[in-house]
GUBASE-241849 format. One record per residue: x, y, z of N, C-alpha, C in turn; residue in three letters. Coordinates in steps of 0.05 Angstrom, whole numbers, plus 5000, padded with zeros to 4 digits. Layout:
% GUBASE-241849
XYZXYZXYZALA ...
END
This chain:
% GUBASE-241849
476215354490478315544489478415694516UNK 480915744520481415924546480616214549UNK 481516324533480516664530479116714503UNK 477316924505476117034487478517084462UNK 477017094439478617254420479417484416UNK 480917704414481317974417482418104407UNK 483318314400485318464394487318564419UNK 490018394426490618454448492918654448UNK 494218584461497218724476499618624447UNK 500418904434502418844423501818774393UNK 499018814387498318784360496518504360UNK 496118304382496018084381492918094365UNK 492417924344490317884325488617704332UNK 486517724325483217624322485117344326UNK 483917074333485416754333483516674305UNK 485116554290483916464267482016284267UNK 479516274251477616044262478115774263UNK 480615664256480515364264481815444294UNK 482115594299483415604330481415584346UNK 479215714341476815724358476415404372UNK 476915224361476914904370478914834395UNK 481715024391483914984407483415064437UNK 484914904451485015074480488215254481UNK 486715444488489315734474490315864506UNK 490915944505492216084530493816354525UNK 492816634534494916804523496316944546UNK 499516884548501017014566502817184566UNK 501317534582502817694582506317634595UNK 507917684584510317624591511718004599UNK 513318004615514018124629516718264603UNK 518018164589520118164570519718394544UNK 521518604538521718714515520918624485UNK 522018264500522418214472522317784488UNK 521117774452521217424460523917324467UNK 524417234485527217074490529016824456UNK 531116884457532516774439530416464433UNK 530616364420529316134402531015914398UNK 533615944399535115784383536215554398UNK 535915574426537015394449537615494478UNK 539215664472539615744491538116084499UNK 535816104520534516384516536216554533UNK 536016854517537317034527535117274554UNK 535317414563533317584588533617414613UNK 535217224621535817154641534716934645UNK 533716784678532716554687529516554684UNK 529116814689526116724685525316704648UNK 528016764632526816694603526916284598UNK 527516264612526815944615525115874612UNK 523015854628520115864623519315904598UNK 519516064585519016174559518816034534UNK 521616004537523415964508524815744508UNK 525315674540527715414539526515094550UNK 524215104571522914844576520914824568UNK 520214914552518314974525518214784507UNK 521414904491522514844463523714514470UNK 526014604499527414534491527814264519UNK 529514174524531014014555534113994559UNK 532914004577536413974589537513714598UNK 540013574600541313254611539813214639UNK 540613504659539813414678537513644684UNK 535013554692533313754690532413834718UNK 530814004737529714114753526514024769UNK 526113904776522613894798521414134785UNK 520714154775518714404771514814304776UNK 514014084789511614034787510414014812UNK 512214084836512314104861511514454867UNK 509214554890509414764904509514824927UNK 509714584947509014634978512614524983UNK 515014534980516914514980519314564958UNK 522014654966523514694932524514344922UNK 525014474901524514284885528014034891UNK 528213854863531313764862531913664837UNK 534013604835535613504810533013274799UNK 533313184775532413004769532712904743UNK 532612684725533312624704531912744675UNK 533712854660532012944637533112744613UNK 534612894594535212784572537912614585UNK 538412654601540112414621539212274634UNK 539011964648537311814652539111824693UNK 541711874680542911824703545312014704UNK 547211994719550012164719551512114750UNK 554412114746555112084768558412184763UNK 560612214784563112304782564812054782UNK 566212024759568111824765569611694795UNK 568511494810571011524830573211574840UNK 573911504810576911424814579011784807UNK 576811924789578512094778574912374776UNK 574312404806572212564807571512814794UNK 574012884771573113034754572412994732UNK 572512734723570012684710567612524709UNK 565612654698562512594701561312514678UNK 560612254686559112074662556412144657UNK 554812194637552512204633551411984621UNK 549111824621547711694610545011804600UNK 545211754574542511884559540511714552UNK 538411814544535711694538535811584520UNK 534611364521533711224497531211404488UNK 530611304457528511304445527011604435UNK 528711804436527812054443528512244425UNK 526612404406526512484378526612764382UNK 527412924367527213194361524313344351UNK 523813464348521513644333521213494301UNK 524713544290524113494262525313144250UNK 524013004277524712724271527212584276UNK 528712724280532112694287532112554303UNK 534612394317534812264331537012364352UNK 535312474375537512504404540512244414UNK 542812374414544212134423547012314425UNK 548712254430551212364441552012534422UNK 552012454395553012684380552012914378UNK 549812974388547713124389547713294417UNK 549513214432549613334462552713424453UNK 555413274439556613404445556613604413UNK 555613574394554313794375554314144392UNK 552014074408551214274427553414354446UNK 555514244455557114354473558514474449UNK 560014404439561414514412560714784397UNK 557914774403556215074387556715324403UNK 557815224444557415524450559215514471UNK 562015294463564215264489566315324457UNK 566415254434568215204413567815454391UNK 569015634398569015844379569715824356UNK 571715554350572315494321571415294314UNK 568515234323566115104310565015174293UNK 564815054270563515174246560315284253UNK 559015144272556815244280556415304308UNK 558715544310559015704339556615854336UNK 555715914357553116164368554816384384UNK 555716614379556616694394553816834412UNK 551716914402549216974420548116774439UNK 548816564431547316384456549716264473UNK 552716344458554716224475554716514504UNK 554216724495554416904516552416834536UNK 549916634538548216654552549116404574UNK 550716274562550015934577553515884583UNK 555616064568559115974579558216164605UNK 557616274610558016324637556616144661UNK 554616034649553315814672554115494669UNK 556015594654558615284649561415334661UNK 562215404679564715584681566415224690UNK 565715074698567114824709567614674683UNK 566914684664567614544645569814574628UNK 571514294619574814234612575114284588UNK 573013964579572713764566569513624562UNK 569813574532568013364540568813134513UNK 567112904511567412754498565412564491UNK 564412474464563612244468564811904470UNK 562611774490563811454507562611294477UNK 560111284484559211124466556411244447UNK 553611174435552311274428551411424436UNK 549611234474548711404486549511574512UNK 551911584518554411574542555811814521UNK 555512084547558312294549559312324573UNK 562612384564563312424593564812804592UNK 563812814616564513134611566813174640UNK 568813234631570913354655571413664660UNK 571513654692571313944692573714064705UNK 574414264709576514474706577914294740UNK 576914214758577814204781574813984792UNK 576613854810573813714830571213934836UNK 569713814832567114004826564413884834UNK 563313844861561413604866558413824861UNK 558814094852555814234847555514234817UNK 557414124805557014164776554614074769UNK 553213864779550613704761548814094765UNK 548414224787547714514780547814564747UNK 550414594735550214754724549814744694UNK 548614344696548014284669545014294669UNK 544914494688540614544692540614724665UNK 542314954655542215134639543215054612UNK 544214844603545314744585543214564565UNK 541514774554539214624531539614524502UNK 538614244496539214184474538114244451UNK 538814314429537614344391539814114375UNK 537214184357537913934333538913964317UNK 542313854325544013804291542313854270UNK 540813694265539613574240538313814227UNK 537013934247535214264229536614504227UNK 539514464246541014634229542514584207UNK 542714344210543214284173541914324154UNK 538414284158537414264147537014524132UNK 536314714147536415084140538815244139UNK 540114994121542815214115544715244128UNK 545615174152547915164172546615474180UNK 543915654189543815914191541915914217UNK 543616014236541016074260539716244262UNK 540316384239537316604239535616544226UNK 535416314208533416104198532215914223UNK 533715804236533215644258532115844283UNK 532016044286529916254305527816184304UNK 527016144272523316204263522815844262UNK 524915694262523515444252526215204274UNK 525215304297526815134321525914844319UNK 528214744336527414454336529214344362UNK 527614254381529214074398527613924418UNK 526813824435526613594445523813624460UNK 522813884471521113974483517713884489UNK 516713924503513913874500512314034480UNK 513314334469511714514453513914534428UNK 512914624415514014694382513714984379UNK 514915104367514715364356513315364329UNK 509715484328508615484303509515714295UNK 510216064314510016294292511716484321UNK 513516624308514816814326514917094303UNK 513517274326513917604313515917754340UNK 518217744332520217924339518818174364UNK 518718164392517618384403515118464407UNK 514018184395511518164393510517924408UNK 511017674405509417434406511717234389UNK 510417014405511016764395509216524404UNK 509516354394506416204389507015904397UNK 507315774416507215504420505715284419UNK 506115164399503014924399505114654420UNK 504014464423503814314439504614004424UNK 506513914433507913714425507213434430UNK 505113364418504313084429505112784428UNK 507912824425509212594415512612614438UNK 511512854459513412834474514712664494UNK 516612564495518312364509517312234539UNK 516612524551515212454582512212514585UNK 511212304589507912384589506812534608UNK 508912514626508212704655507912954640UNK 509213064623509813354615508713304589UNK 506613274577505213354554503113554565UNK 503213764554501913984557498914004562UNK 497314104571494314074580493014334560UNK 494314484548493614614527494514534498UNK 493214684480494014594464496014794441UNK 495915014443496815284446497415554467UNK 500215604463499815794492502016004474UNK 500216314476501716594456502416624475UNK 505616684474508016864492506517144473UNK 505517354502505317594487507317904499UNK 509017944488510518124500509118344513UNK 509118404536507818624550510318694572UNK 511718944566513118924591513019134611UNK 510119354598509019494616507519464642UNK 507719404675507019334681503319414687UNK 502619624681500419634684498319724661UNK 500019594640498319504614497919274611UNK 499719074619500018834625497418734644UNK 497118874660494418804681492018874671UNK 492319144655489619174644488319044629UNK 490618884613490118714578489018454603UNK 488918324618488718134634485518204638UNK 484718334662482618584675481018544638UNK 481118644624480018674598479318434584UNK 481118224592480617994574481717984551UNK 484118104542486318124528487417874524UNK 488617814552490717654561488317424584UNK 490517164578488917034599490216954634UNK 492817064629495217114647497317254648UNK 498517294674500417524668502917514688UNK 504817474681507717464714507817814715UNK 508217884736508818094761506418324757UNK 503618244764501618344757502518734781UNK 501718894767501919094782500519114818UNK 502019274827501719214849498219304856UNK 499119674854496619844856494419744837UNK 494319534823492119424816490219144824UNK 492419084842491818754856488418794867UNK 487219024872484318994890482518944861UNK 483719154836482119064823482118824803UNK 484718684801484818404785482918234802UNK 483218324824481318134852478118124847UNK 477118294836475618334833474118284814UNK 475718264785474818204754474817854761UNK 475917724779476017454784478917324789UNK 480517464773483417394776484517294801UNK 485217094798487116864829490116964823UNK 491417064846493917124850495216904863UNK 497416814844499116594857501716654858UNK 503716664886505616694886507116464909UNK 509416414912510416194928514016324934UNK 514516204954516716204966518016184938UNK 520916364937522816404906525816384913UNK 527516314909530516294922530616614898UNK 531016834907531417034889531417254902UNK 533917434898534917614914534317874902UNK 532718114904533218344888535018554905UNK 537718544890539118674904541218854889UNK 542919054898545219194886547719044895UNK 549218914860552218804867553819024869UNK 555519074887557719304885560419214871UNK 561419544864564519424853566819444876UNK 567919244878569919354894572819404881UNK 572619434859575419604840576919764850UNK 579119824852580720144862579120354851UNK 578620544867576520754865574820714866UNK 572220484873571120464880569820594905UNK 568220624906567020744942566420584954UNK 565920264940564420104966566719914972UNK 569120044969571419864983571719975008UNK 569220095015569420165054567520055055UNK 566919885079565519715081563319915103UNK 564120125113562120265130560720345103UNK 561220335078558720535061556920395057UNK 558620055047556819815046554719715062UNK 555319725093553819735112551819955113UNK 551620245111550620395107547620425080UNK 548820355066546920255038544420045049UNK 546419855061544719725071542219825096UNK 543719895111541920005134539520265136UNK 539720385109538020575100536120535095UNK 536120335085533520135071531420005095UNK 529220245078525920075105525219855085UNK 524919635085524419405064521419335078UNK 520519405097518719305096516519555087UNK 517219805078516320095057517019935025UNK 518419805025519519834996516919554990UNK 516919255015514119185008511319245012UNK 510719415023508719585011507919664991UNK 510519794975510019944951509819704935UNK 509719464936509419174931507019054931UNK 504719114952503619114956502918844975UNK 505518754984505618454996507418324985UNK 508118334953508718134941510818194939UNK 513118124963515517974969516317994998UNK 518817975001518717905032522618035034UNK 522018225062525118345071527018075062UNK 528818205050531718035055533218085081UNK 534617915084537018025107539117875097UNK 540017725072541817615071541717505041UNK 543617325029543417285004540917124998UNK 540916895021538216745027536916765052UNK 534916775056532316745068533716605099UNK 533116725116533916555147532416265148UNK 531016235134530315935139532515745120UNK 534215865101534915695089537315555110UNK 538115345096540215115115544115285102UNK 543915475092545815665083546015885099UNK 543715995123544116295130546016265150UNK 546316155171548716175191547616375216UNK 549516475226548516725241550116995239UNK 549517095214552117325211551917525238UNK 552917665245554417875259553218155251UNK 553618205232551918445223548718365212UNK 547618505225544518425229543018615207UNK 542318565174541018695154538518815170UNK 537419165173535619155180534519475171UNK 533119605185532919895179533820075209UNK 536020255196538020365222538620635200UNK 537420795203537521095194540921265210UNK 539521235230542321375245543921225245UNK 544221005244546720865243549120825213UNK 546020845193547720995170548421215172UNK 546821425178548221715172550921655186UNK 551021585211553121595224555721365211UNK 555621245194557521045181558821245161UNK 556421395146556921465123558821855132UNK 558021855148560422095161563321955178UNK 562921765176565921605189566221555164UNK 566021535140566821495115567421775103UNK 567921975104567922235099565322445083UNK 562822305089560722345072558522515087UNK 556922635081555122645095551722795074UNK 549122845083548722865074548523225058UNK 550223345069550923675055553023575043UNK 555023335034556423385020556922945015UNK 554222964997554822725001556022524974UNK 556622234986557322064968556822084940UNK 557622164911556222104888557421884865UNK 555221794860556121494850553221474828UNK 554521184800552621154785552120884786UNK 549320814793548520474783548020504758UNK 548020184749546520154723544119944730UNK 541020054719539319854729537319904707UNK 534919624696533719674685530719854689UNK 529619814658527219864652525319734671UNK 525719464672524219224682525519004666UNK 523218704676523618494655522718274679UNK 522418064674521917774691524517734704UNK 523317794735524817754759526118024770UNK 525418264753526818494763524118704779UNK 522018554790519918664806518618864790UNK 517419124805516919374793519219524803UNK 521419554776523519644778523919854777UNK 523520004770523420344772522220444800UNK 520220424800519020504832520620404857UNK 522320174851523719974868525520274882UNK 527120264863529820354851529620634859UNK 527320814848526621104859525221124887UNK 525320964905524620894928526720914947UNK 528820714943530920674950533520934938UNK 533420984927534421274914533721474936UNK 531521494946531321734955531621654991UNK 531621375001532121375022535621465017UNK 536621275008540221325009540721705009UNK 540121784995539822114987540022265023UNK 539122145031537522265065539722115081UNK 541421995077543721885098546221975084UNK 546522075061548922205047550222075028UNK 548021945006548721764991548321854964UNK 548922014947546622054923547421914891UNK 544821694891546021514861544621714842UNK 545821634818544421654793544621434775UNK 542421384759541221204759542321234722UNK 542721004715543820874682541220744674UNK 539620864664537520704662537020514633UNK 537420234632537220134601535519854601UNK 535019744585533719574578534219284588UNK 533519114600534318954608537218714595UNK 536618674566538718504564542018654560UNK 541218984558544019154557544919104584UNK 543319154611544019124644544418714641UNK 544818574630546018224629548818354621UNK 548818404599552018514582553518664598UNK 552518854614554218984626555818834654UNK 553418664665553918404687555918204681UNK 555318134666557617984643559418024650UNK 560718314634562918464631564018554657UNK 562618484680563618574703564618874699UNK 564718994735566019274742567919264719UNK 570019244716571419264697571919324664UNK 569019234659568119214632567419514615UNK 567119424582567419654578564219884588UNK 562519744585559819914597559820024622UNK 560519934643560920024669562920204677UNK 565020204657566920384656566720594645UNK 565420574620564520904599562621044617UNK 560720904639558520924649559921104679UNK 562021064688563421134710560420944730UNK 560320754721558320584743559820384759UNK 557920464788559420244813558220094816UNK 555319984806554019694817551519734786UNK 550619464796549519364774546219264791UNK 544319204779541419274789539518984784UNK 542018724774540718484769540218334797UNK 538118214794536318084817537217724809UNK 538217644830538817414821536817184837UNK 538416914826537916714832539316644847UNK 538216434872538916334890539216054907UNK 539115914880537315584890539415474899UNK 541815404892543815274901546615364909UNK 548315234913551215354930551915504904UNK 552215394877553815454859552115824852UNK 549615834849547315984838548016314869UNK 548216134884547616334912549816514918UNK 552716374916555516424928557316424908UNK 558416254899560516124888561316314852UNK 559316294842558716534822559816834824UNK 558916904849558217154859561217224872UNK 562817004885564517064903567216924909UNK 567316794888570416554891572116814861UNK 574016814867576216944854575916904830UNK 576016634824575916574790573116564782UNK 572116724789568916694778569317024778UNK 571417134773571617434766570317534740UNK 569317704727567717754696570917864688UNK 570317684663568017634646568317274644UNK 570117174659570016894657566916794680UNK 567316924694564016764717562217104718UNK 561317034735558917374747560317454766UNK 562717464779562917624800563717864796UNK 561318034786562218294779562618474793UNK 563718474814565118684835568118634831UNK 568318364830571018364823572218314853UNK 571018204865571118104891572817874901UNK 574917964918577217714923579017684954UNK 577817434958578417414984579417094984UNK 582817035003583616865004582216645023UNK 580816705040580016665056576216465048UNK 575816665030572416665017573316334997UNK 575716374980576716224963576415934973UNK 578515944997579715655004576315525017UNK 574415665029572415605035570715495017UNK 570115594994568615554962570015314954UNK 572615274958574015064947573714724969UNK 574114824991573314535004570414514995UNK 568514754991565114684984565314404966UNK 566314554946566214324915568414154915UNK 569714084936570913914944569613674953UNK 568413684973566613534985563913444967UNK 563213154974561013084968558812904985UNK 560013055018558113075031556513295037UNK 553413195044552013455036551813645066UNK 552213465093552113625116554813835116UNK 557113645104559213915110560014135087UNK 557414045061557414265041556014545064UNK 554014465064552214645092552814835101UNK 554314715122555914805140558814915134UNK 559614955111561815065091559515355084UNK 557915285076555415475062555015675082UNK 555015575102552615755132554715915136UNK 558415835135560516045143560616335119UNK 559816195097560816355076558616495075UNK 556616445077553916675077554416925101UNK 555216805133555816995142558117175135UNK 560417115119561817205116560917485098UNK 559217405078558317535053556317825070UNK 555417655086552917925098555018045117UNK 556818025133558618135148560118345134UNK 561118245104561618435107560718605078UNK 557818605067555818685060556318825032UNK 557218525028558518485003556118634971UNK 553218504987552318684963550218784989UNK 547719024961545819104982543318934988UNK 542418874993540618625000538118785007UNK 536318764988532718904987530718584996UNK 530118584981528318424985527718094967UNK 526817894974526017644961523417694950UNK 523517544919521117604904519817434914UNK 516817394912515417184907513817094881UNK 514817214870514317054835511817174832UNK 509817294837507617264832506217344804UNK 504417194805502317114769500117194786UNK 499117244746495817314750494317104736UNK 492917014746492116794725488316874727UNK 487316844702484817004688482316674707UNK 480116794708478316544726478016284713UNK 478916274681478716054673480515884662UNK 483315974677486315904675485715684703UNK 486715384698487115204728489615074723UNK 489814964744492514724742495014884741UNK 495915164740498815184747500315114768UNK 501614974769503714934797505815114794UNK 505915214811509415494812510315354840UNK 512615344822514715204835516215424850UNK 518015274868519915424884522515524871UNK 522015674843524415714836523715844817UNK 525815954795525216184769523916044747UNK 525115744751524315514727520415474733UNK 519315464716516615464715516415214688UNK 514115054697512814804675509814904664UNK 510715064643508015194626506014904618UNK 507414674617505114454622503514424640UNK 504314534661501614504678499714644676UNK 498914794655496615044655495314834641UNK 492614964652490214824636487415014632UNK 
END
């Protein structure tokens, strides 16, 4: 067994004595609450990991077993996929042979377009509207779909679209068959999931834990689990979370406290973190009445910011932003306005804006508690609060729970939370792996909320026709180079505020081996051993 037995974090109980035989694993998780169960998880990208490559797979799935480079597309419950020639908006999938569910069912087209039907078809008898809110927005290209033959769908999308295979990374499958089986009821199907995964769901307590045993009859042998049990244990305190670790509570933990890193170092604990495509940053609104439709405030916001104080209070663990992505990526370009720390050059923007700091800017974000991928968020946030404050900026802070700050993202500036809230930006840290994930989301017109995430509400003819030759093309040098213009464009004119890149970092206990952390939010809990 991996960790002692204990009384841990969250109520977690003594392991029953036939467990004592098991190799167990217990992981503090960063989350309020266990991520949705049913297919699609709710708490964002890093609830993936969790709840969704766990349970479940996706057509086209992600590298996650790679750490000394990022990862790429690769075949999951699709064997293959490609865009029609003749008529490039639509995209054939080919599916797997031979490939079973949890509760014996049989994977095959009806079963993929079952699942599109549950959270694109509202007048599906077995619509989700909870898991359709998580996953129609990371479908926004999709028409149509259809089944070809048993194991052949073809899915057409809204317009030529050559990043779409992106966006069937988020699109996880469940089994017809066990929602039939429990009643046509997904709140039956929470506690007793079923879909294609390397792990099974033996026991979920709401806010508490959830219990994964290990699926040995899974499809890819590469990915059969090296444990045999691994407790999701909800901890989303960060420095209870470290102590239950430090204690022997827990036998791992994502975003271990900072001010405690000398001493996890010390109890034995290995800190692993790796290069992350992941932005923690402030989206602005740019709505009428807005304030950050002056682009000197935008610039200003930005230039206030010492990021290399804010990683400190980090303790290392992340790295200055200057842009949506990282200057090494093949996306940064050479913008014009240079992200950096320029005190006087804010105060002085923010008095060419009519502001100053005896009579300054007042404005409300909305940002969370915490949660996986949102760093140490409060300290972040009251950090940066009090630099802006000193150039003539003064926020106040909406402070809520992580999956209320998704809903409000959602709903974009516009929406009804941001509006009762009189709130101008929003406090979600995103993802950044691809064109679609980085830009295109964030910044093409029709990706306005509540149909995509561009919750500023951000529109530029110019940004458009650019995004549109992107996914036009399906060459990858002049996707690039389409990318490298539109990134400068985005930091020029400083479209959001840009803090810093996470580096994911875990705590893993001295007798935790074999994780690989990948270059991205997606994580393969199979590799623990």
């Amino acid at each position: 067994m991996l960790g002692a037995a204990a009384t841990g974090v969250a109520g977690l109980p003594l392991l029953p004595a036939q467990a004592q035989q098991e190799r167990v694993l217990r992981y503090g998780i960063s989350m309020a609450d266990i991520p949705q169960t049913t297919g699609q998880p709710d708490r964002g990208a890093g609830a993936y990991q969790f709840t969704g490559h766990t349970l479940y797979d996706p057509l086209v799935a992600w590298e996650m077993d790679v750490a000394d480079r990022p990862g790429k597309l690769t075949p999951g419950l699709a064997t293959s996929w490609e865009a029609d020639p003749s008529d490039r908006r639509k995209w054939v999938f080919r599916l797997r042979q031979g490939v079973k569910f949890h509760d014996g069912s049989d994977f095959d087209a009806d079963a993929v377009i079952w699942n599109f039907e549950k959270v694109l078809n509202n007048q599906a008898p077995h619509y989700d509207q909870r898991q359709a809110a998580q996953v129609r927005p990371r479908l926004p290209s999709v028409a149509s779909y259809r089944k070809v033959d048993a194991m052949t769908v073809e899915v057409t999308t809204r317009a030529v679209d050559s990043f779409f295979p992106y966006q069937m990374l988020w699109f996880l499958i469940s089994s017809p068959a066990q929602y039939a089986k429990l009643g046509n009821s997904w709140d039956r199907f929470a506690n007793e999931p079923s879909g294609t995964g390397p792990f099974r769901l033996a026991r979920l307590v709401p806010r508490e834990r959830a219990e994964l045993v290990k699926n040995p009859d899974y499809w890819n042998p590469a990915r059969i689990p090296k444990v045999d049990r691994i407790i999701l244990v909800v901890a989303p305190e960060t420095t209870t979370r470290s102590n239950a670790l430090i204690s022997g509570q827990l036998d791992m933990i994502e975003s271990p406290a900072p001010d405690l890193l000398p001493r996890l170092r010390q109890s034995g604990v290995r800190i692993v973190e790796n290069v992350t495509p992941h932005l923690w940053n402030y989206h602005l609104s740019l709505l009428e009445g807005s304030p950050w439709r002056d682009v000197r405030l935008r610039r200003a916001a930005n230039l206030a910011i010492n990021r290399d104080e804010v990683i400190a209070l980090l303790n290392g663990l992340g790295k200055p932003a200057s842009g949506v992505v990282d200057p090494s990526s093949p996306w940064f370009g050479r913008p014009e306005f240079q992200v950096r720390t320029d005190v006087d050059a804010a105060r002085r923007l923010v008095r060419e804006a009519g502001f100053s700091p005896q009579n300054p800017l007042r404005t409300r974000f909305i940002v969370p508690t915490g949660g996986s991928g949102q760093m140490v968020s409060m300290p972040m946030n009251e950090y940066i609060q009090s630099a802006w404050r000193e150039v003539g900026i003064q926020v106040e802070f909406q402070v809520v729970e992580l999956e209320v700050l998704y809903t409000a993202w959602r709903q974009g500036a516009a929406g009804e939370l941001s509006r009762a809230g009189n709130v101008t930006s929003n406090n979600i840290a995103y993802l950044t792996s691809d064109p679609l994930y980085a830009f295109i989301r964030f910044f093409h017109s029709n990706q306005i909320a509540p149909t995509g995430v561009n919750y500023g509400h951000y529109r530029d003819a110019e940004m458009d026709r650019m995004l549109d030759a992107a996914t036009s093309s399906f060459d990858v040098a002049e996707q690039d180079a389409i990318m490298r213009r539109v990134h400068e464009k985005v930091v020029n004119e400083a479209l959001l505020v840009f803090v810093v890149h996470d580096t994911n970092p875990h705590a893993l206990g001295r007798n935790v081996r074999g994780y690989t952390q990948a270059q991205h939010w997606f994580q393969d809990l199979t590799t623990l051993a």
